[in-house]
KERO-143449 format. One line per 3 residues: number of its first residue (from 1); their letters; for each residue x, y, z of C-alpha. Coordinates in steps of 0.001 Angstrom, whole numbers, plus 500000, padded with zeros to 6 digits. Layout:
N
NUM	a	X,Y,Z; ... $
This chain:
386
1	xxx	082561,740882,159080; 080744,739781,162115; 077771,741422,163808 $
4	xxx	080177,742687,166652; 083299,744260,164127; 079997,745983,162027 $
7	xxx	078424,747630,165516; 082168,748610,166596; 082681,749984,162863 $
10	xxx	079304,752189,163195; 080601,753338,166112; 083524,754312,165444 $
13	xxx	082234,756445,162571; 079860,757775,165272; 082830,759230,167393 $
16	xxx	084313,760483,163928; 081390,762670,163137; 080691,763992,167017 $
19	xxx	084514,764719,166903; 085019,766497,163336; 081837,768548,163772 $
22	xxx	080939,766786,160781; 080496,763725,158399; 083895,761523,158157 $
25	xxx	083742,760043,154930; 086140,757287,153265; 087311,759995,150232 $
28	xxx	088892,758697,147149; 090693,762007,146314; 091270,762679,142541 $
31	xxx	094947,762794,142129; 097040,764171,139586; 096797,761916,136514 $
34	xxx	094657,759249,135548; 091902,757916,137885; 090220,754774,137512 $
37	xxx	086969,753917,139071; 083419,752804,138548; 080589,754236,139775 $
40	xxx	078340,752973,142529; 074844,754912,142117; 072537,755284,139310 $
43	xxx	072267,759109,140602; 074421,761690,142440; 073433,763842,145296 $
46	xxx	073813,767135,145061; 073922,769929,147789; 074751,773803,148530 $
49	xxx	077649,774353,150655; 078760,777524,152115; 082164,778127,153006 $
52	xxx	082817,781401,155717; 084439,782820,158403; 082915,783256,162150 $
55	xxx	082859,785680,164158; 086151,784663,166098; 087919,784373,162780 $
58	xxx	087981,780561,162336; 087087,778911,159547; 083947,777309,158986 $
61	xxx	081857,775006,156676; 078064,774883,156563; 075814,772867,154464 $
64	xxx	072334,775436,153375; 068685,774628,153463; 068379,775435,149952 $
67	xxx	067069,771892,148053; 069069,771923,144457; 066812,768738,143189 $
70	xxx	063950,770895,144241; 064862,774371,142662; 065735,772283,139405 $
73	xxx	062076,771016,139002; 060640,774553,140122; 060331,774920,143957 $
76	xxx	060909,777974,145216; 064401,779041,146046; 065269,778696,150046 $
79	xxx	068056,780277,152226; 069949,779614,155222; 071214,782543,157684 $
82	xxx	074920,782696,155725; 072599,783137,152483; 070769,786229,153786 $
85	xxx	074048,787853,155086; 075449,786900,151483; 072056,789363,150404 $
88	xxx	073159,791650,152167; 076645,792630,151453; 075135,792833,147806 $
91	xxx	072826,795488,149189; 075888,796982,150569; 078354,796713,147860 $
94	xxx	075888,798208,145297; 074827,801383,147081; 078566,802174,149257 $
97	xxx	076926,805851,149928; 075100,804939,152239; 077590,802816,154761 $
100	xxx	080590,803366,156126; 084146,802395,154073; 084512,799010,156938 $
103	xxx	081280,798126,156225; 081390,798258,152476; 085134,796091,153057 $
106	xxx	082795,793712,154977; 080586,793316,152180; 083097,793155,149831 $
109	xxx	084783,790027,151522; 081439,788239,151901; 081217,788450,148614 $
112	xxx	084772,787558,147529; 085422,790960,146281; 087812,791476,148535 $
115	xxx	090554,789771,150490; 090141,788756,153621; 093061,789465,155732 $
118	xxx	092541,786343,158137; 092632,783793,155224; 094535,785488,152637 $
121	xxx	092266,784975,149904; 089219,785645,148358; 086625,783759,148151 $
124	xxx	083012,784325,148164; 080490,783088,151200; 077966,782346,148528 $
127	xxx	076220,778675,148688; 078291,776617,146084; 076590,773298,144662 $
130	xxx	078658,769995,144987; 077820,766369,143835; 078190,763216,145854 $
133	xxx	079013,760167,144410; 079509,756426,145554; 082414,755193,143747 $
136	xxx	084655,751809,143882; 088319,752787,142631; 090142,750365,140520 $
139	xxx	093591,751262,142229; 092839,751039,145949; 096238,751044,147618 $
142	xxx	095024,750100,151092; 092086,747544,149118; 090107,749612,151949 $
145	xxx	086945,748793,149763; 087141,745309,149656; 088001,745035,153431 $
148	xxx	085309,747125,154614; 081939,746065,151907; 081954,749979,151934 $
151	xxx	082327,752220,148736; 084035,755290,149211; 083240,759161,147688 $
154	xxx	084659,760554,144727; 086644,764120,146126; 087857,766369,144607 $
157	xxx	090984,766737,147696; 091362,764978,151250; 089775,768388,152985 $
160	xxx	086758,768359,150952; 084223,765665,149700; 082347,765977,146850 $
163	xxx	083080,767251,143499; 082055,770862,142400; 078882,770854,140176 $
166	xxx	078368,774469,139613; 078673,775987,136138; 082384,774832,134850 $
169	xxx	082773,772105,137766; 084004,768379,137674; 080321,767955,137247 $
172	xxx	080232,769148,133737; 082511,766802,132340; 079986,763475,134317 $
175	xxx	077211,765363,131875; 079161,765177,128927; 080111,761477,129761 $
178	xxx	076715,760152,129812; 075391,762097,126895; 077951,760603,124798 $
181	xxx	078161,756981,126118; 074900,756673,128239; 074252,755509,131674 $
184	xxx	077581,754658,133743; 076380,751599,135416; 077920,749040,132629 $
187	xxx	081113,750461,132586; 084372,751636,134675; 085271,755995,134475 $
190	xxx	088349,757519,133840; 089325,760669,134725; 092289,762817,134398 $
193	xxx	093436,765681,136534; 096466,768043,135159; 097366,771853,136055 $
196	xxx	097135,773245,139166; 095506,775781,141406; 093702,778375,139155 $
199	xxx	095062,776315,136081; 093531,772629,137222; 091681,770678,134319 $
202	xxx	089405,767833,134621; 088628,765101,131573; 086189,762384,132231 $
205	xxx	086493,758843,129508; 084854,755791,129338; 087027,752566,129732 $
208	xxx	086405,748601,130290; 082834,748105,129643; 081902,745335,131968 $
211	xxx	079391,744449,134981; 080399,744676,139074; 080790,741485,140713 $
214	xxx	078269,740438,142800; 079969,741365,146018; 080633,744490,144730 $
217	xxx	076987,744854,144236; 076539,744560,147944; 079048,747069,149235 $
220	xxx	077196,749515,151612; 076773,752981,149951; 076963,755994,151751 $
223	xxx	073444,757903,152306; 074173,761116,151330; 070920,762561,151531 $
226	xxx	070896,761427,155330; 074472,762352,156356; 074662,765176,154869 $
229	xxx	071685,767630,156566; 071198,771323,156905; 073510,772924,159318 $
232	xxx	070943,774261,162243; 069914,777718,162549; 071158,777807,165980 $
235	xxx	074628,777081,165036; 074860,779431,162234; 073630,782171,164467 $
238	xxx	075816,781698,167069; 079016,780961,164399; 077740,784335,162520 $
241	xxx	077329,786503,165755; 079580,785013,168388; 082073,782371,166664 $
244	xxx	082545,779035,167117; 083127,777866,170648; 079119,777504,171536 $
247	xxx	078250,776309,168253; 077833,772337,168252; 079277,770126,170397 $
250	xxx	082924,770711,169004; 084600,772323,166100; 083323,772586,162707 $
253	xxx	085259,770781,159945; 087844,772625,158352; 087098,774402,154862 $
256	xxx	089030,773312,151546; 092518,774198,151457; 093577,777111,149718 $
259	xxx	094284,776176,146483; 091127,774066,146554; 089113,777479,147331 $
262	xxx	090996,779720,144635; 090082,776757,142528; 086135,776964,143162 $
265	xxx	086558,780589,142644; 087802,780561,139560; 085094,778058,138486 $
268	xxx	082212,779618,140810; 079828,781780,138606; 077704,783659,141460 $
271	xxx	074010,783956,140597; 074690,787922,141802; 077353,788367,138909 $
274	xxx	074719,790102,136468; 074254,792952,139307; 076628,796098,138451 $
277	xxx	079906,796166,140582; 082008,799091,142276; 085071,800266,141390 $
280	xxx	088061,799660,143341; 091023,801531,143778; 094210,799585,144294 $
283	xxx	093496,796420,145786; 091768,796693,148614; 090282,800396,148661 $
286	xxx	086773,800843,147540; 085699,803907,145530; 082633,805091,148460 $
289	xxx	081779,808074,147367; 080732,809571,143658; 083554,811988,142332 $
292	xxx	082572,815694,143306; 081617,817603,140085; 084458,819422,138369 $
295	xxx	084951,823668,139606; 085027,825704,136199; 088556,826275,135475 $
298	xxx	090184,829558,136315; 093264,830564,134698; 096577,830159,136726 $
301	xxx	098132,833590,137814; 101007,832188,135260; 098950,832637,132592 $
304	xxx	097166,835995,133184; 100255,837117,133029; 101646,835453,129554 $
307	xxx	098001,837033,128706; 099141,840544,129746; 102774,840036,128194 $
310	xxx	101102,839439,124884; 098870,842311,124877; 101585,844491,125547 $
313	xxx	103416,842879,122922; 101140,843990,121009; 101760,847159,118541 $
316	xxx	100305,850444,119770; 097810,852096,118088; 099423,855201,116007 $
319	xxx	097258,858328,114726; 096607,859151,111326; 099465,861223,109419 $
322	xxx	099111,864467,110064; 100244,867571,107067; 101261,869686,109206 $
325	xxx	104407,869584,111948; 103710,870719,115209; 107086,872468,115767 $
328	xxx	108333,875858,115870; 107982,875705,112441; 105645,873433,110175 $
331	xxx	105853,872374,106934; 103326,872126,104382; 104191,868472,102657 $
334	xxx	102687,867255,099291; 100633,864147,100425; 101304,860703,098905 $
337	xxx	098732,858580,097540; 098063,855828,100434; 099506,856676,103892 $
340	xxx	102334,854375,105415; 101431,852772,108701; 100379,854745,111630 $
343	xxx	103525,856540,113292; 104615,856261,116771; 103043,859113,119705 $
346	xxx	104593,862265,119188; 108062,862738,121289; 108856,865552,123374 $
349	xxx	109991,868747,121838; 113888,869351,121592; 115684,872499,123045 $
352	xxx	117527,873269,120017; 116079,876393,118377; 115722,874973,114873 $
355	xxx	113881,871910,116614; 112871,868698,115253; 109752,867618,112849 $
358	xxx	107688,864786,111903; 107987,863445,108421; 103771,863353,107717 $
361	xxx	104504,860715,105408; 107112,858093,106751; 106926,859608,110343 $
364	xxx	110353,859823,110427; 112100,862746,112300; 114436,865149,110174 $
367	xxx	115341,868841,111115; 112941,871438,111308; 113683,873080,108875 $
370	xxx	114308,870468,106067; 112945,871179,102794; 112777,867119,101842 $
373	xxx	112643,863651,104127; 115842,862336,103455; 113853,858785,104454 $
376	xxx	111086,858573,101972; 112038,861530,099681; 108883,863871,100062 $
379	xxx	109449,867326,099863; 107828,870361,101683; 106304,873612,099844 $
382	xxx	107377,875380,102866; 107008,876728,106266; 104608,877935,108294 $
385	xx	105573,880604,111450; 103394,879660,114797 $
């Protein structure tokens, strides 16, 4: 390539940057299947991402401050604006007394609690890590490599370079490689994609063992730790408060497609999954307030009166036998040895002259003038005048 094809080629990835809001990298996109390359770097890159929505409702991407090289040999932790607003919908979404229902819905998309309405799926605003690597594919269609001295990055789809490297990403299965089989530099990778969406799996192999060529060797590799800087306060501001027309000279670059993002989420593991969550009711309601305490139970008017049927169910309370009739005329009866249950009230005396008596011993009534209770068979000494 001469001098004046390598100036126009800088510049046109120049005008692909300023355009895209971003970096334009050459991706080679993990497809379905096996995928044969070798890797061009003795080390990855890694970096946080964030992945939100501004203010106008369009889509953004954002690369954080925080240094994961750093963290990983003990710096302190840093943060970007999108970090702190990711603190504090947690601050919101653990104590929903205190805010109001929108607010706590807010919060609860931020964190990827909730849908969000304008993308139609969840997915968390929290900084997600993602490795870069410099890779020379074995099955380049186009042969762009070899036509361009250039190597191109390993992605995991054409919206989003760079593979995940969080807990359960691509990542992982890079670790597992080299443990097994050592460094990568003396021999080509294979890797196989199956599933898809929330289902995708990722297997890394060794294959040929051999060395690059020398013009391999000298293919230009891509500087991630000087294409791919912070995103500037300024812009996240204004993205965060006002959206995106204001915020850098165009644009930003659009965020993964969907899949891609349900994907992440699945895999993601949040470093604010240990604090305690809220309940939500449905899918989208969240529980705001604590359940008043429980009124003591009062007895339905139904009830109270089953209550009062069965106490007047109930059998009345009869006096003791009594010897004596309280008639016109009373007998004198010879008493039994245990009295039979109590007998009914008294009833009304009748008009007939003779009149009606109490049996003292069965309470049944017989004539007044009955010498024996044709009932229980006592029998009466005789009769008493008034």
């Amino acid at each position: 390539m001469s001098k004046l094809s390598e100036k126009m080629a800088k510049i046109r990835r120049f005008n692909k940057e300023r355009s895209s809001g971003g970096v334009e990298m050459e991706k080679f996109v993990i497809a379905e299947g096996n995928n044969l390359f070798r890797v061009a770097d003795d080390l990855p890159v890694f970096k946080y991402e964030h992945w939100f929505t501004a203010a106008c409702g369009t889509p953004v991407h954002s690369f954080c401050s925080r240094d994961y090289e750093g963290e990983a040999d003990g710096a302190d932790k840093k943060s970007c604006k999108v970090c702190d607003v990711v603190t504090a919908a947690w601050e919101v979404w653990n104590d929903p007394d205190k805010h109001s229902e929108e607010d706590v819905y807010q919060a609860g998309v931020i964190l990827g609690k909730e849908k969000d309405q304008r993308k139609g799926f969840a997915a968390s605003w929290s900084a997600k890590v993602f490795a870069y690597i410099n890779v020379i594919p074995r099955e380049d269609k186009d042969n762009w490599c070899a036509k361009n001295k250039h190597t191109k990055v390993l992605s995991k789809s054409a919206k989003q370079a760079g593979i995940t490297a969080g807990e359960k990403g691509i990542f992982d299965e890079f670790i597992e490689l080299v443990d097994d089989n050592g460094d990568w530099d003396e021999f080509d990778v294979r890797m196989k994609k199956s599933g898809k969406k929330l289902d995708t799996r990722y297997r890394v192999y060794k294959d040929k063992e051999y060395a690059l060529s020398d013009e391999e060797k000298g293919y230009t590799r891509y500087e991630f730790d000087t294409l791919l800087k912070p995103t500037p306060e300024k812009v996240l501001d204004t993205w965060l408060n006002v959206g995106v027309k204001g915020g850098g000279n165009s644009a930003p670059p659009p965020p993964a497609a969907e899949e891609d993002a349900e994907e992440d989420a699945a895999a993601e593991v949040d470093e604010e999954e240990t604090k305690p969550k809220k309940k939500v009711l449905g899918k989208t309601k969240l529980k705001l307030k604590k359940e008043p305490e429980p009124e003591p139970e009062t007895p339905d008017e139904e009830e109270e009166v089953e209550d009062e049927v069965e106490e007047e169910e109930k059998p009345t309370p009869k006096p003791k036998p009594k010897t004596k009739l309280k008639s016109k005329t009373k007998l004198k009866a010879k008493p039994k040895v245990e009295p039979e249950p109590e007998p009914d009230p008294e009833p009304d005396e009748p008009d007939d002259d003779v009149g009606e008596a109490e049996c003292p011993e069965c309470s049944t009534m017989i004539p007044g003038d009955s010498e024996s209770c044709p009932n229980c068979g006592a029998k009466f000494t005789g009769f008493d005048e008034d």
